[in-house]
N, C-alpha and C positions, 0 to 999 in steps of 0.2 A: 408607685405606679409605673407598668412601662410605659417606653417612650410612645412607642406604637400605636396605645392607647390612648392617648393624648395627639392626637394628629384624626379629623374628620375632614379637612380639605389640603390645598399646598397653599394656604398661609399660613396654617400651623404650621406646616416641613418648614417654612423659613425662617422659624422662630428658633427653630432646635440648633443650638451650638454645635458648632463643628466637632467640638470634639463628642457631643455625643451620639454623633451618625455612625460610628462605626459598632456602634450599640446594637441603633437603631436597625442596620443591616443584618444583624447575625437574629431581633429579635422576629424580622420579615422573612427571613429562610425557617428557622424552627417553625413560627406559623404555618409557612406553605408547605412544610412537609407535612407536620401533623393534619390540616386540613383537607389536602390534596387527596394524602392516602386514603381517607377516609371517603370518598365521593368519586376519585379517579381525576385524570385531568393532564394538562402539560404542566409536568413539573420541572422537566429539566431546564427548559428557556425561560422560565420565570427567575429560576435561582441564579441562571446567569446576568439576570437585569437588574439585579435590587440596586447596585452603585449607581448604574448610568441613568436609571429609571427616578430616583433621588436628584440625582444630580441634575436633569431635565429640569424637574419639578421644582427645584431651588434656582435654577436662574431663568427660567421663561416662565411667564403668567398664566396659566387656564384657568379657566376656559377664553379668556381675551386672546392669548395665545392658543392656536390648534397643534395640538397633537396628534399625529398621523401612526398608527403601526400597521407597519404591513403585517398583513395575514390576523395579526391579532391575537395569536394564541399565546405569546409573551405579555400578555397586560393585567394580568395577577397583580403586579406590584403597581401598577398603575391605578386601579380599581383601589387598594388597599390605600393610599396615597389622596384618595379621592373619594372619601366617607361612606367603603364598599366593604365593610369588614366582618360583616358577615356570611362565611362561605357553606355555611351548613349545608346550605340547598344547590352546591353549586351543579351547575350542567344539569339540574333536575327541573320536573314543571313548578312554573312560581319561583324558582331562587334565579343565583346569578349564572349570566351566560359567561362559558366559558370565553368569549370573545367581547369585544365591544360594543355596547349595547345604545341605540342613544335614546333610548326609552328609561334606562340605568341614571342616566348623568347627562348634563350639559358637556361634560369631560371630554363625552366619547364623540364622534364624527362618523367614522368609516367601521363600518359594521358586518362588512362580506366576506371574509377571512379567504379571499383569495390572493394568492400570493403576486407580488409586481405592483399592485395597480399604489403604493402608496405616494409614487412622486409624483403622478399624474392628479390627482387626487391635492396633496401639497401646492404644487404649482397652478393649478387651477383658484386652490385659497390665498395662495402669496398673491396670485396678479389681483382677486378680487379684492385683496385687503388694497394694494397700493392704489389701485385704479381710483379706488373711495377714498384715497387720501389718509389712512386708519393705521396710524405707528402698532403695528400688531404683526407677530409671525407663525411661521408655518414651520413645522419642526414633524420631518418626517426621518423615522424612525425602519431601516429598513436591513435585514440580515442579509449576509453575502449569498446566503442560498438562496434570495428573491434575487440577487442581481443575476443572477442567470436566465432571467427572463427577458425576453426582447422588451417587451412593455416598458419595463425601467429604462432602457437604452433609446430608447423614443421617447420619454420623460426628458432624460440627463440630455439630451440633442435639444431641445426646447428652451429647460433650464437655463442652460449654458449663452443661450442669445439674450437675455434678459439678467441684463449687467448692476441690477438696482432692484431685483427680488428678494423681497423679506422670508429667506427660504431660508433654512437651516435643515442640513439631509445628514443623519448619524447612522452610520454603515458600522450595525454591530457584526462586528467580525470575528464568530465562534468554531468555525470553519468546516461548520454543519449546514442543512438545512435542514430534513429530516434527519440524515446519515450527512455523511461529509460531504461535503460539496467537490462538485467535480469541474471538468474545465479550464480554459485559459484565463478566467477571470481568477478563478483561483488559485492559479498558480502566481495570476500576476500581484494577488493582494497577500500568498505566504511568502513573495520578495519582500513587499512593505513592511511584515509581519518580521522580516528576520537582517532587518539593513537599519540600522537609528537612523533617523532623520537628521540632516545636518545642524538644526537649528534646534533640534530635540537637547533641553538640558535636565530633564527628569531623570533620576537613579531608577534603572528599571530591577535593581537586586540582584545579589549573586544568581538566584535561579532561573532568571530572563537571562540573566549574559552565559550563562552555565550552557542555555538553549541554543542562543543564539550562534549557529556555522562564523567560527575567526575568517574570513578571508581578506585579503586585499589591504592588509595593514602598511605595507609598503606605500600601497598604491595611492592608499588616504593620506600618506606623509606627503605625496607630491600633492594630491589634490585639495589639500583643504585649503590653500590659502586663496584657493579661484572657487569661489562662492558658486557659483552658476553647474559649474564642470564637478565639485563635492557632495552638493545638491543632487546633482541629476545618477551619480556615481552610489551614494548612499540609499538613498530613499527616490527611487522610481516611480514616483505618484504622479510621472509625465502624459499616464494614460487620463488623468482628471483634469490634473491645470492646463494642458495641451487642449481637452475640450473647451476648457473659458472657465471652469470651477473651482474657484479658491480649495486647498487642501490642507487639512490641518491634522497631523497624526503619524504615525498611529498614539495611539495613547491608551496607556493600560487602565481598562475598564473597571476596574475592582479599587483603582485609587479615585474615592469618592473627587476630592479636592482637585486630582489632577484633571476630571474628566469636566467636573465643574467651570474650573480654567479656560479648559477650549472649546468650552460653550459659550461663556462669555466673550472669548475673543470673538467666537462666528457671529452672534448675536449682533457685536459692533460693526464688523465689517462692512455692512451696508448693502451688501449683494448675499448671492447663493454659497453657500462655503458648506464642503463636505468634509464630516468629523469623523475619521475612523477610530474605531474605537474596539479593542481586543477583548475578548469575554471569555469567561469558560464557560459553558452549557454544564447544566448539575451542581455550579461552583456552593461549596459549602457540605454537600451531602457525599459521602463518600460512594454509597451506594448506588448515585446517578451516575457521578465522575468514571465509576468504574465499569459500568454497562458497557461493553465495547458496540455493541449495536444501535444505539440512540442515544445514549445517555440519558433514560428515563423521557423521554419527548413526550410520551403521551401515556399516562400509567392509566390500571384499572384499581381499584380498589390495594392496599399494599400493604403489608406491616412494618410501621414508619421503621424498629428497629434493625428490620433485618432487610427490608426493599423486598420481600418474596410477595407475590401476588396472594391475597386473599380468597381469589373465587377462581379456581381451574377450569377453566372455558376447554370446553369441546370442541371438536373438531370442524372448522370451520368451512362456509363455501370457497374461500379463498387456497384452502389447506387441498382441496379435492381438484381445483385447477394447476396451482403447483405442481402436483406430482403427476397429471396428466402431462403439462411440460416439460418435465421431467424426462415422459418413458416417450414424450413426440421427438424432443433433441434428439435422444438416441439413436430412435429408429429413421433421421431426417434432416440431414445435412444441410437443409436447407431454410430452415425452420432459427426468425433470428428474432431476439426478444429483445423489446425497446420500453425503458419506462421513464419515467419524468419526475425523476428527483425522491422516487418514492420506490425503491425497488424491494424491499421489503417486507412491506405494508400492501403489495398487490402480489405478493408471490413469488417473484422473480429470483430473489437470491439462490435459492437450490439450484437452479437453470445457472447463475450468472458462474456460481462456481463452480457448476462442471466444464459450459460451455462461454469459458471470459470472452473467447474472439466472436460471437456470436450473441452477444449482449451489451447492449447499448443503452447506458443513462444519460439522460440529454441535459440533466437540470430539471429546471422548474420553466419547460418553452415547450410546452402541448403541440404548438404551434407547428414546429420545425420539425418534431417526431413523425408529424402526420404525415409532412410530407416528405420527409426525406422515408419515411414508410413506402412513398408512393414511386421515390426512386427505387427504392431496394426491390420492390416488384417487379421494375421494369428491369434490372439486373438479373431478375431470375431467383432470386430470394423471397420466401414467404413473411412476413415481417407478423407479430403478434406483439402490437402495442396494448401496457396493459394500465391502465388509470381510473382513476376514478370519476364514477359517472358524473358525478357535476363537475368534472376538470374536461368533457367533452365538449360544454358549451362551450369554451375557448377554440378552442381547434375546430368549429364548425365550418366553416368558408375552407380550410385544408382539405376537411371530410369531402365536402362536395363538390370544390372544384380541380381537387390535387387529387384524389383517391378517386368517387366516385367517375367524374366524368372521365380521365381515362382509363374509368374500367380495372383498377388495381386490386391486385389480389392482396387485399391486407385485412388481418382480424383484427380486431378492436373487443377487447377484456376490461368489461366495465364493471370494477367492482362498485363494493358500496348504490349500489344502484338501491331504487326507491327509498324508503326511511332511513335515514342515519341514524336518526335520535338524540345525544346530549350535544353534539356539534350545531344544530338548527337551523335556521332557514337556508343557508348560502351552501349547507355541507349533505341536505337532502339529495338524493339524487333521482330527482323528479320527473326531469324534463327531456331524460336523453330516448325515450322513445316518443316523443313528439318531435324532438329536432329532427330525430335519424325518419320519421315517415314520412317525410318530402323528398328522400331523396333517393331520383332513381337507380333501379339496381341494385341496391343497398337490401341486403337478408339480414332478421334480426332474428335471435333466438333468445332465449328465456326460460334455463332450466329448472324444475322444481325441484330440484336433489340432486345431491353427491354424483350419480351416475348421470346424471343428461347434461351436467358440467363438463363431464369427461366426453359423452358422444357428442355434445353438441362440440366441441372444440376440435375433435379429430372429422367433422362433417366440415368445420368452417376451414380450416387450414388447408381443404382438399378444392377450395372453389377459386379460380384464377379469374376469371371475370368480372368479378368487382368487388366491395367492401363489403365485408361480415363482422356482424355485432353480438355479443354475447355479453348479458347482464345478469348479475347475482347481486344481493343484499349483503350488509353486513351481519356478523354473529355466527354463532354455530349453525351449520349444513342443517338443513330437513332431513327426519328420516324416509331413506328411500320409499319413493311411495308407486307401486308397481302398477302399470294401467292391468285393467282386466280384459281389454280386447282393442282392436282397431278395425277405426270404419273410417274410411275416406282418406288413407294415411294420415287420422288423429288417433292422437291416445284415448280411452277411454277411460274416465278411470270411476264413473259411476251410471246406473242406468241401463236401459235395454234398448238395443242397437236398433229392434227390429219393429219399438213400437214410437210412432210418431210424437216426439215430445210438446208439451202446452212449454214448456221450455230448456232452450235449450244453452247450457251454462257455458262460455268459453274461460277456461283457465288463462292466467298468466303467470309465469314465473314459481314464485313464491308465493302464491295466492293459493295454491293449488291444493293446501290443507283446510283454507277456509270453503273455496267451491263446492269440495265434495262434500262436508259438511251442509252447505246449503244445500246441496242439491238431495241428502238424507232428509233432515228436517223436511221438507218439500212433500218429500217419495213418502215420508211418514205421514203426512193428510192429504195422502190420497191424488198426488198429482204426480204428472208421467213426465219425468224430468233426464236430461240428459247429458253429463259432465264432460266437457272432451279438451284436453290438453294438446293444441296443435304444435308445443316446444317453437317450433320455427313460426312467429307472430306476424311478420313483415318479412313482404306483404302479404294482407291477410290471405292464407291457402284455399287454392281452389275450395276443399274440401268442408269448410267451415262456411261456403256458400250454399253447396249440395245440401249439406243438413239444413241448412238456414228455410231451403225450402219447405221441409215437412214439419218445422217447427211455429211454436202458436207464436214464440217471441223468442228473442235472443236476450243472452244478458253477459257482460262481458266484466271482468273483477281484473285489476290490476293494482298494481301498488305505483304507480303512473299519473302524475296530471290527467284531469278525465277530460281538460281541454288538449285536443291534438292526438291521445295516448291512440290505443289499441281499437277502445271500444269506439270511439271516431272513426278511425282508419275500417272495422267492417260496418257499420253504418253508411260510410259511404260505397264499399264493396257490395252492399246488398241492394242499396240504391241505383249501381250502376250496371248491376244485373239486374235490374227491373222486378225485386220483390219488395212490397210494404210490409215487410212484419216489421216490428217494434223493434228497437236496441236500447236495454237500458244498459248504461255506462256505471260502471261503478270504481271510483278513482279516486285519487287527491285532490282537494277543491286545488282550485284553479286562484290560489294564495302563497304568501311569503310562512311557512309553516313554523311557530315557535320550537325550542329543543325541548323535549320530552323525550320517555323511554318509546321506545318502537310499539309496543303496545300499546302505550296511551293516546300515541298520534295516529295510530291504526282504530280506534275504536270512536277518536274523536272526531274522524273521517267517516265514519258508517260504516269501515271495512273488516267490521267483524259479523259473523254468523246471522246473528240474531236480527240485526237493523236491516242486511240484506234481505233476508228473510220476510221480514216485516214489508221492504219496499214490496218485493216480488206478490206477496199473498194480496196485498192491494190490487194487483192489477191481474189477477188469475181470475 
C-alpha cells in the first residue's frame, strides 16, 4: 500500500518513519500532477510545499495547533495531509475548494485567499491562545510575494512588541508570487538566499554552493572569530531580529529533516520566531520548473506527460484590453501601466515589454498603486492600474480619498469582474460596482464585447477629471454584438425606439447576451420591450432616465451584487427625478457565493433567460 494512503489525518504523518517521507513526498507530487491536470488548479505552489507542508504537520498539532496560509492556494498538500484525498471534484460544484475551506475540516481557519492578511490573522490567534492561558500555537504560513504587502508589515510591527507570542511565521521563500517577486524585500531576502548563515551547519550540496556568488572569503577569515560582526556580515536577517523577531534560516525547504529541525527549534523558543525557508515552485515536475512565466501557478486542464493544455481557450476579454494597451502606449507617451504582483494574468506584459520605463509592478499593495496612481496624475501622467475586481476592495479608501476626491485622472482595469467560478467566494468579483457607486465623480463603464473593451478604454484614458473604471469577466470575449440604433446616446441593441416600451431592459456588461434574449422571448408574447446598452453604467446616464419616462417598468440585469449594483443606483436616479415606475433589479444575491462553473452560479442566481423572463411575465 502506499504511504499516502495510509495517512487520513497528521497523526498518521507522525507515525511514518523518517526514512519513509522521502517516499511519501515524491508519492504527493505524482498525485498532484495526475489530479491537478485533470480538473485544473495551482499546481506549481503546491509541488513546492510537500517537504515543508509535512514537516509543519509532524511537529505542530492540528487542529489544537492553527494553521494559517496566506492566500491559500498552496494547501493541496495540506488538504491531502488532513483526510482530503479526494480531488476528483476539485474547484468544481460539491467537491473540494481549491483554497481552505472550514466547512472542509477543523484543519482549515482562514478561507479568503487574499494575499497579506495571514499574520494578522496568526497574531490575533496567538494572543487569543496565550490570553486563555492554552499551550497552543499559531503557525502562519506566508510566501515572499505576500510580504510585499503592507498588511504584513503592520502585522510583523505588532508581532515584534509581543515578546512571549506562541507565533511561529514560515516565510516560504520561492521567489515568486505569481511571477517573481519584485522589490527591496526581495532583494533583501536573495541576500539571505545567497550568504550561509553564520551558525548554519547543514551541507547545502555542491549545487547550492555551485549557486551560491564566492565573495568576501578573505573577509570571513577576519570575521568569524567576532560572532556579532560574522553574523551580521554573513546572513543579514538584521532587517527581522532588528524588528524584535527571532530569525531562524534560511533553510532548504526540500530537506524534510532539516526543515523539521527549525520548526522545533521555533516552536521552543517561547516567543515569535520567523522560519525562512527556500522552495522551488513546480519542484519535482519538470514541466512546471521549466515554465518560464509561472511555473505552472495556476493550470487549466493539462496532459500530465507533456504539461500542454488540454482545452485551447479563445480569445479572451483580457486579450482584447491588452492589445488596446498596446496600440494607446504607442500612440501616448504619457499613458503608464501599474499592476500588482499580477502583470500577466491582467494583460500588462505586452505593454511592460515594449514600454519597461512606463510600467510599474508594485507587488501584492493595491493600496500604494492607487495612490501613487493618484500621484502620477498630478505629474501629468495618465496611470491605468489594471487588477482584479475583488483586489479593489482593498484599495477602497485610495479610490476615494487619494484619486477620487482630488479629482485624478486614473483608469482603473478591473478584470475578472462578476463571476469567477472554480476560485469562489473571496475571488468573485461582485462587489466593485457597489463600492465604486458612492463615490463622486467616479465614471464606470461595462463593456459587452471585444470592441467596447477597446472604446471604452481610449474614452476613459481621455478623462482628466477624476477616476474611470472599466470591468470585464473572466474567460473568452463575447462575440461582438453590434447595437442596431441609438437613442438618448444608448445603444440599442433590441426593440423599437419609437414605441413606448411595457419595458424597458438596461444591459450590463456582460449581460448583454442574456437581455437581448429576454427582451426576444418577451417581444415574442406580444410585449413591447426595449433593450438598451448605456456601456458607461455610473452614474446612471441622463438617458436611461428619459426612457425610464415612457416606460411601463424598468428592469435592470447585471452580473453585480443586486445590493448597491446598477439596478439600485437607477432606482434611485429615477426616484430623484421624481418618476414611480418600477425597478426590478436583477443581480447576485447579496451572499458569500460557493465556486462553481460561471454558468452554474449564473443560473443559480436567476440570471439566465428563462427565470428572468419568468419574473418579468409576472408582473406585465
Amino acid at each position: 500500500m502506499a504511504v499516502l494512503q495510509t495517512i487520513t489525518s497528521p497523526a498518521d504523518l507522525k507515525r511514518v518513519p523518517a526514512e519513509q517521507l522521502g517516499v511519501l513526498a515524491e508519492e504527493i507530487r505524482a498525485f498532484l500532477v495526475e489530479q491537478v491536470s485533470r480538473s485544473g488548479g495551482h499546481l506549481g505552489p503546491n509541488l513546492g510545499v510537500v517537504e515543508l507542508t509535512l514537516a509543519i504537520h509532524r511537529v505542530f498539532d492540528s487542529p489544537s495547533d492553527t494553521v494559517v496560509f496566506d492566500t491559500g492556494h498552496q494547501s493541496y498538500v495540506h488538504k491531502l495531509l488532513t483526510g482530503r484525498q479526494d480531488f476528483s471534484g476539485l474547484r468544481t460544484r460539491g467537491g473540494l475548494s481549491g483554497y481552505p475551506k472550514r466547512s472542509e475540516s477543523e484543519h482549515d481557519v482562514v478561507e479568503n485567499s487574499h494575499a497579506s492578511t495571514s499574520l494578522s490573522w496568526a497574531e490575533g490567534i496567538a494572543r487569543g491562545y496565550h490570553l486563555r492561558g492554552e499551550d497552543r500555537h499559531a503557525v502562519a504560513v506566508i510566501g515572499d510575494g505576500a510580504l510585499t504587502g503592507g498588511m504584513a508589515w503592520e502585522a510583523l510591527n505588532n508581532i515584534a512588541a509581543n515578546k512571549d507570542l506562541p507565533l511561529v511565521i514560515v516565510v516560504n521563500d520561492n521567489e515568486r508570487s505569481y511571477a517573481p517577486t519584485i522589490g527591496g524585500l526581495a532583494d533583501h531576502l536573495a541576500m539571505l538566499r545567497t550568504h550561509r548563515q553564520y551558525e548554519q551547519v547543514l551541507d547545502w550540496g555542491k549545487e547550492t554552493l555551485h549557486r551560491t556568488p564566492v565573495v568576501g572569503r578573505t573577509a570571513y577569515q577576519a570575521f568569524h572569530s567576532m560572532k556579532k560582526g560574522a553574523k551580521d556580515f554573513w546572513a543579514p536577517q538584521g532587517m527581522f531580529e532588528d524588528l524584535g523577531i527571532k530569525y531562524v534560516g534560511p533553510v532548504d525547504g526540500h530537506d524534510e529533516a532539516a526543515v523539521e529541525q527549525a520548526l522545533r527549534r521555533a516552536r521552543a523558543f517561547g516567543g515569535p520566531v520567523i522560519v525562512h525557508v527556500i522552495t522551488q515552485k513546480g519542484r519535482g515536475y519538470d514541466h512546471a520548473v521549466g515554465d518560464v512565466a509561472d511555473q505552472f501557478h495556476a493550470v487549466g486542464k493539462i496532459n500530465p506527460e507533456t504539461g500542454l493544455p488540454l482545452e485551447i481557450a479563445g480569445r479572451s476579454w483580457t486579450d482584447e484590453f491588452s492589445d488596446e494597451m498596446l496600440d494607446l502606449g504607442r500612440e501616448r507617451t504619457d499613458i503608464v501601466a501599474i499592476a500588482a504582483a499580477m502583470m500577466m494574468p491582467v494583460g500588462l506584459k505586452p505593454f511592460a515589454d515594449a514600454y519597461p520605463e512606463r510600467t510599474i509592478d508594485v507587488g501584492i499593495a493595491e493600496q500604494h498603486a492607487t495612490t501613487m496612481a493618484a500621484g502620477l496624475a498630478f505629474a501629468g501622467m495618465h496611470p491605468v492600474v489594471a487588477i482584479y475586481a475583488t483586489f479593489l476592495n482593498r484599495a477602497f479608501d485610495q479610490l476615494l480619498m487619494d484619486c477620487a476626491m482630488h479629482r485624478a485622472g486614473v483608469t482603473f482595469v478591473l478584470d475578472r469582474s462578476g463571476v469567477t467560478g472554480p476560485d469562489g467566494a473571496s475571488h468573485h468579483g461582485m462587489w466593485d460596482m457597489s463600492l465604486v457607486s458612492i463615490v463622486p465623480g467616479l465614471r464606470l463603464a461595462a463593456p459587452r464585447d471585444g470592441q467596447q473593451i477597446r472604446r471604452a478604454l481610449r474614452e476613459a484614458v481621455d478623462i482628466d477629471d477624476g477616476p474611470t473604471v472599466i470591468r470585464f469577466p473572466k474567460g473568452s470575449v463575447a462575440e461582438p454584438l453590434e447595437a442596431i440604433s441609438t437613442t438618448e446616446g444608448l445603444d440599442v441593441l433590441a426593440g423599437d425606439t419609437e414605441v413606448d416600451p411595457e419595458v424597458l431592459i438596461v444591459s450590463v456588461g456582460s449581460m448583454a447576451a442574456t437581455a437581448t434574449t429576454v427582451g426576444e422571448k418577451l417581444e415574442a408574447e406580444g410585449h413591447d420591450v426595449l433593450v438598451v446598452d448605456p456601456r458607461w453604467v455610473l452614474p446612471v446616464p441622463d438617458g436611461v432616465i428619459e426612457l425610464a419616462r415612457r416606460a411601463g417598468r424598468v428592469a435592470v440585469i447585471e452580473d453585480n451584487n443586486v445590493a448597491g449594483g446598477v439596478g439600485a443606483e437607477v432606482s434611485r436616479a429615477l426616484e430623484e427625478a421624481g418618476l414611480s415606475v418600477p425597478v426590478h433589479r436583477f443581480g447576485l444575491p447579496k451572499e458569500f457565493i460557493e465556486h462553481a462553473s460561471r454558468a452554474q452560479v449564473l443560473e443559480a442566481a436567476g440570471l439566465t433567460p428563462e427565470p428572468i423572463v419568468e419574473r418579468l411575465r409576472e408582473r406585465l
